[in-house]
LUMPADO-602347 format. One line per field, with one value per atom (N, C-alpha, C, CB): residue number from 0; chain; x negated, y negated, z. Coordinates in pm, 1 decimal, m for minus. Each point is the difference from the previous one (the first is absolute). Last residue first. Glycine has a CB too. Layout:
<recs>
num	[NUM,...]
chaine	[A,...]
u	[X,...]
v	[Y,...]
w	[Z,...]
</recs>
This chain:
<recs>
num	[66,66,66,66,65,65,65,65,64,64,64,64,63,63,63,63,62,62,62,62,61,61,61,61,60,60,60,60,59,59,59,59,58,58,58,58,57,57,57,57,56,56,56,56,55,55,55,55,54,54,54,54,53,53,53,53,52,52,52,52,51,51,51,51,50,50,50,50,49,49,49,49,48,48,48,48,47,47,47,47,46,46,46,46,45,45,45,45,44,44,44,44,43,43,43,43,42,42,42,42,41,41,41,41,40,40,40,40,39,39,39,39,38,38,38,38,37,37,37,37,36,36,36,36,35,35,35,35,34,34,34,34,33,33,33,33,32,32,32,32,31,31,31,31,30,30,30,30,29,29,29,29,28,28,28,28,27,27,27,27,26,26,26,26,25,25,25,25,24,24,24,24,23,23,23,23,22,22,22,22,21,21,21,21,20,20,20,20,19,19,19,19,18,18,18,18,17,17,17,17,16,16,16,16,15,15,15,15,14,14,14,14,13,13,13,13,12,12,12,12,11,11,11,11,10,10,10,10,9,9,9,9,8,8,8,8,7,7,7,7,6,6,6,6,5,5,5,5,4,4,4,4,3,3,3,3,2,2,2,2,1,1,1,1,0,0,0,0]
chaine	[A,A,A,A,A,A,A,A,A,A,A,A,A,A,A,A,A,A,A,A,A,A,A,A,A,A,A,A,A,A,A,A,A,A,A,A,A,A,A,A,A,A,A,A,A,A,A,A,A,A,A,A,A,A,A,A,A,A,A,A,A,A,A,A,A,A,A,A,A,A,A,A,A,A,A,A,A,A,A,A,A,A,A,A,A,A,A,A,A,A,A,A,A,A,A,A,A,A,A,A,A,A,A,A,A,A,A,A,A,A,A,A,A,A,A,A,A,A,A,A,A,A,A,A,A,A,A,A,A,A,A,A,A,A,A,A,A,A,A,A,A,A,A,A,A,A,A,A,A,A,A,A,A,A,A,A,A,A,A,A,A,A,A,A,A,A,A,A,A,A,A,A,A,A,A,A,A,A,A,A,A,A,A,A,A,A,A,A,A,A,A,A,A,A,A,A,A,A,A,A,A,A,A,A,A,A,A,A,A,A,A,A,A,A,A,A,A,A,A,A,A,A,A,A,A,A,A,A,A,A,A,A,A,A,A,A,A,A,A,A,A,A,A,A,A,A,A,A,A,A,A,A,A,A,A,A,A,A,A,A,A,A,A,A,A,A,A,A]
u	[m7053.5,69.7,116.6,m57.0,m245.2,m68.0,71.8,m194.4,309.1,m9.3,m45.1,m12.4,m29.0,153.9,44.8,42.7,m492.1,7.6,186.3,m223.4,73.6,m98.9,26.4,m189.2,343.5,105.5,m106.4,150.7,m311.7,107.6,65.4,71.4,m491.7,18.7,147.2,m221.3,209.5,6.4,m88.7,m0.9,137.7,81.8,m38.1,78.1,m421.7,94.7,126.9,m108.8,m169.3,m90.9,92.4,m247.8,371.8,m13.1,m8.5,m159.1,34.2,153.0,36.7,98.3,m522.5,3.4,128.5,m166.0,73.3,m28.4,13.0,m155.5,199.4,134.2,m69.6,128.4,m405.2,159.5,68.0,24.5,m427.3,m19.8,95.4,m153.1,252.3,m62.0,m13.4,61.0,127.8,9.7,m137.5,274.2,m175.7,m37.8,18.5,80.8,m46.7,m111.6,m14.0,72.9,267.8,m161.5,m64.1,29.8,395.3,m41.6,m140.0,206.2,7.1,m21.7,m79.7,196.5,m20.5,m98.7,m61.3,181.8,209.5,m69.5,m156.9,202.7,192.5,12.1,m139.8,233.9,m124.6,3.1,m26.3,165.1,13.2,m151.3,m11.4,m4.9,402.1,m39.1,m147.4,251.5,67.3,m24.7,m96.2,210.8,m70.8,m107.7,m23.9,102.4,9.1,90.4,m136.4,182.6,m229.2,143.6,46.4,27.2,m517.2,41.3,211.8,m311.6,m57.1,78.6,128.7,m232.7,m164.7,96.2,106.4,m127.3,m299.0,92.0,136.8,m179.4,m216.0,110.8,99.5,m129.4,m304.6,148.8,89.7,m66.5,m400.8,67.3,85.5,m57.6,m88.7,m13.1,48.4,m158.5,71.2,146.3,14.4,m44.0,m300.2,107.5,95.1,m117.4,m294.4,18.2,154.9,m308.1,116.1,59.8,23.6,m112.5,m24.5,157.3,1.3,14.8,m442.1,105.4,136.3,m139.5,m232.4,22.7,59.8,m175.3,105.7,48.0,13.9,m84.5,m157.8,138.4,105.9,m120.3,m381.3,51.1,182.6,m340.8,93.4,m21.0,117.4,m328.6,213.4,50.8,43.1,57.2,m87.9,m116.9,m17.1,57.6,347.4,m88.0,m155.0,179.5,229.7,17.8,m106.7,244.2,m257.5,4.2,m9.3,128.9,65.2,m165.4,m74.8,m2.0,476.9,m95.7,m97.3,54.7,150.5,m1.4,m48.9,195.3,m150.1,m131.0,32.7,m42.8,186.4,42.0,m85.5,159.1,m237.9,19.3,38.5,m166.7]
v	[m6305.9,105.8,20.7,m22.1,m315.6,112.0,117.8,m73.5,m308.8,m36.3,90.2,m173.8,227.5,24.6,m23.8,m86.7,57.5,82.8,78.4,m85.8,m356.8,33.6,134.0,m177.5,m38.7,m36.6,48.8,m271.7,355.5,112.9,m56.2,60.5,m274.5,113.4,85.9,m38.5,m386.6,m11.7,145.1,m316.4,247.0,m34.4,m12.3,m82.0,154.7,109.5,m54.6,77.4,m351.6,66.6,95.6,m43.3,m266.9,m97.8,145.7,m274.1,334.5,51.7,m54.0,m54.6,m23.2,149.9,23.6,44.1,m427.0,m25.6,187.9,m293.2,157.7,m65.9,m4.9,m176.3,337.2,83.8,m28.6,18.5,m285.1,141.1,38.2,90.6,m581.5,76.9,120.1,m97.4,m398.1,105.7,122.9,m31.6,m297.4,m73.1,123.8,m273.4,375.2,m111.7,m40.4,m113.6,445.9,60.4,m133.1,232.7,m337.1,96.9,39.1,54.8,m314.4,m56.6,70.2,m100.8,318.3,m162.2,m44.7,m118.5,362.1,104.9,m107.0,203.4,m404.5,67.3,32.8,72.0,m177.4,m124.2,41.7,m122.3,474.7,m73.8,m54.2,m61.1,77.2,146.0,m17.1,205.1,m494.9,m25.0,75.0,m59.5,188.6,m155.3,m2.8,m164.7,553.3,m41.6,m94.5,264.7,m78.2,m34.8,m24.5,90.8,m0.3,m161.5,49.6,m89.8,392.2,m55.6,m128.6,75.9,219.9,54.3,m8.4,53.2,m295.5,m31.9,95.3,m128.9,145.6,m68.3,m46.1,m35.8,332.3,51.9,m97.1,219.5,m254.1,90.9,m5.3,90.8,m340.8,m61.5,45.7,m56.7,288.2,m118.2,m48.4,m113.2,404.8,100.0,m133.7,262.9,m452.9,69.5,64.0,107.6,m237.3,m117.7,16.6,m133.8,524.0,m82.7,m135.1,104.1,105.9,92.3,m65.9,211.8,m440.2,m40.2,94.9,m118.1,161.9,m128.7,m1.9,m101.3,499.5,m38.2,m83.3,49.9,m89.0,66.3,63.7,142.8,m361.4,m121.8,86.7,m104.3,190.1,34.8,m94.8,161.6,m294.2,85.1,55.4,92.4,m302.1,m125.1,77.8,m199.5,478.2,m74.6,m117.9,67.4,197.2,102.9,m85.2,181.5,m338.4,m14.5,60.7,m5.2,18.9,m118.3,m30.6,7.6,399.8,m64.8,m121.8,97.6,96.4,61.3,m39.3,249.2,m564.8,97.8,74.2,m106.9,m191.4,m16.1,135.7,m192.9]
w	[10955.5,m7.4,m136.3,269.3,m99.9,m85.9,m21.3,77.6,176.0,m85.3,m150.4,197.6,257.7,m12.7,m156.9,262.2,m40.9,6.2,m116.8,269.8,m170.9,m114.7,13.6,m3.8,398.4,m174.1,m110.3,63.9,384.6,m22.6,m157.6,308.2,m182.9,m37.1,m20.4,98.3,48.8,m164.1,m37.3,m35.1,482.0,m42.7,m151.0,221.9,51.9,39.8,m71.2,243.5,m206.6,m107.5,m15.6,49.5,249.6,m99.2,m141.5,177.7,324.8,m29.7,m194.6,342.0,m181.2,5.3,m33.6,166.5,m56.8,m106.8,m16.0,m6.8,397.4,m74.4,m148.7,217.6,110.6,m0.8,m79.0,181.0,m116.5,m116.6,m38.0,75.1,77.9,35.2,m113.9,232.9,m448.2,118.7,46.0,m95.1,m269.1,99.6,138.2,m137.0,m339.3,m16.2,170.7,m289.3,184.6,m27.6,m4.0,m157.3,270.5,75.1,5.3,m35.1,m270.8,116.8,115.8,m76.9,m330.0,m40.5,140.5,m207.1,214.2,m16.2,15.7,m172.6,142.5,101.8,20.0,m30.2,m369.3,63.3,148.4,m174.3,m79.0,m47.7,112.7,m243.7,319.4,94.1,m65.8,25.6,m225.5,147.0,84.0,m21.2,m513.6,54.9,140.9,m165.9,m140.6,157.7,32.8,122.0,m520.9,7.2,89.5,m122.7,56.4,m61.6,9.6,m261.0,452.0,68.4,m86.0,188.5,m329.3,31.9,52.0,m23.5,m112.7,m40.1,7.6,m111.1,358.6,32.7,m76.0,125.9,m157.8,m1.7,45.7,40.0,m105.7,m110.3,m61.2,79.0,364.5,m143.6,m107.0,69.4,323.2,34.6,m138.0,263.6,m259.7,24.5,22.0,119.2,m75.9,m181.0,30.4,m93.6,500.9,m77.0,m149.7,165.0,109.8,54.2,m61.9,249.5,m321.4,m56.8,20.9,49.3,140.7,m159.4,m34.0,m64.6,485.3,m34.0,m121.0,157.0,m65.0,63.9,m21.3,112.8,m146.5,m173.7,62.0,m142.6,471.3,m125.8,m101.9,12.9,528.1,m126.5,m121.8,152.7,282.5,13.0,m188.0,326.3,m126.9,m12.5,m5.1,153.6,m156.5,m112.7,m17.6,21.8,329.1,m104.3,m100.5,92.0,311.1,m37.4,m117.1,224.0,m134.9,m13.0,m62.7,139.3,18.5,m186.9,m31.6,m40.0,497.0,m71.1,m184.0,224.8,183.4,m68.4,m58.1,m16.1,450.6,m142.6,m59.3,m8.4]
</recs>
């Protein structure tokens, strides 16, 4: 198993940072519906990685966004 995995199933206050941080910020996505929709999928049904990659993607647009 992955150490984010488990990380993520050991770790309460973890879990609830990455589902606040998806939540925040997904509306960062609302102009490229497919890639949401994408995204949506990913963090609700997928592994840590893929939810990690999920977080990593609406950090860099929040990042870009700020610029």
């Amino acid at each position: 198993m992955n150490p984010f995995e488990s990380w993520l199933i050991v770790n309460y206050e973890l879990n609830i940072f990455f589902t606040r941080y998806f939540n925040d910020n997904l509306q960062l996505l609302d102009d490229y519906a497919e890639l949401k929709t994408d995204c949506i999928q990913l963090f609700k049904g997928g592994n840590a990685l893929e939810k990690i990659q999920v977080l990593s993607l609406l950090a860099a647009m929040k990042h870009f966004n700020d610029l």
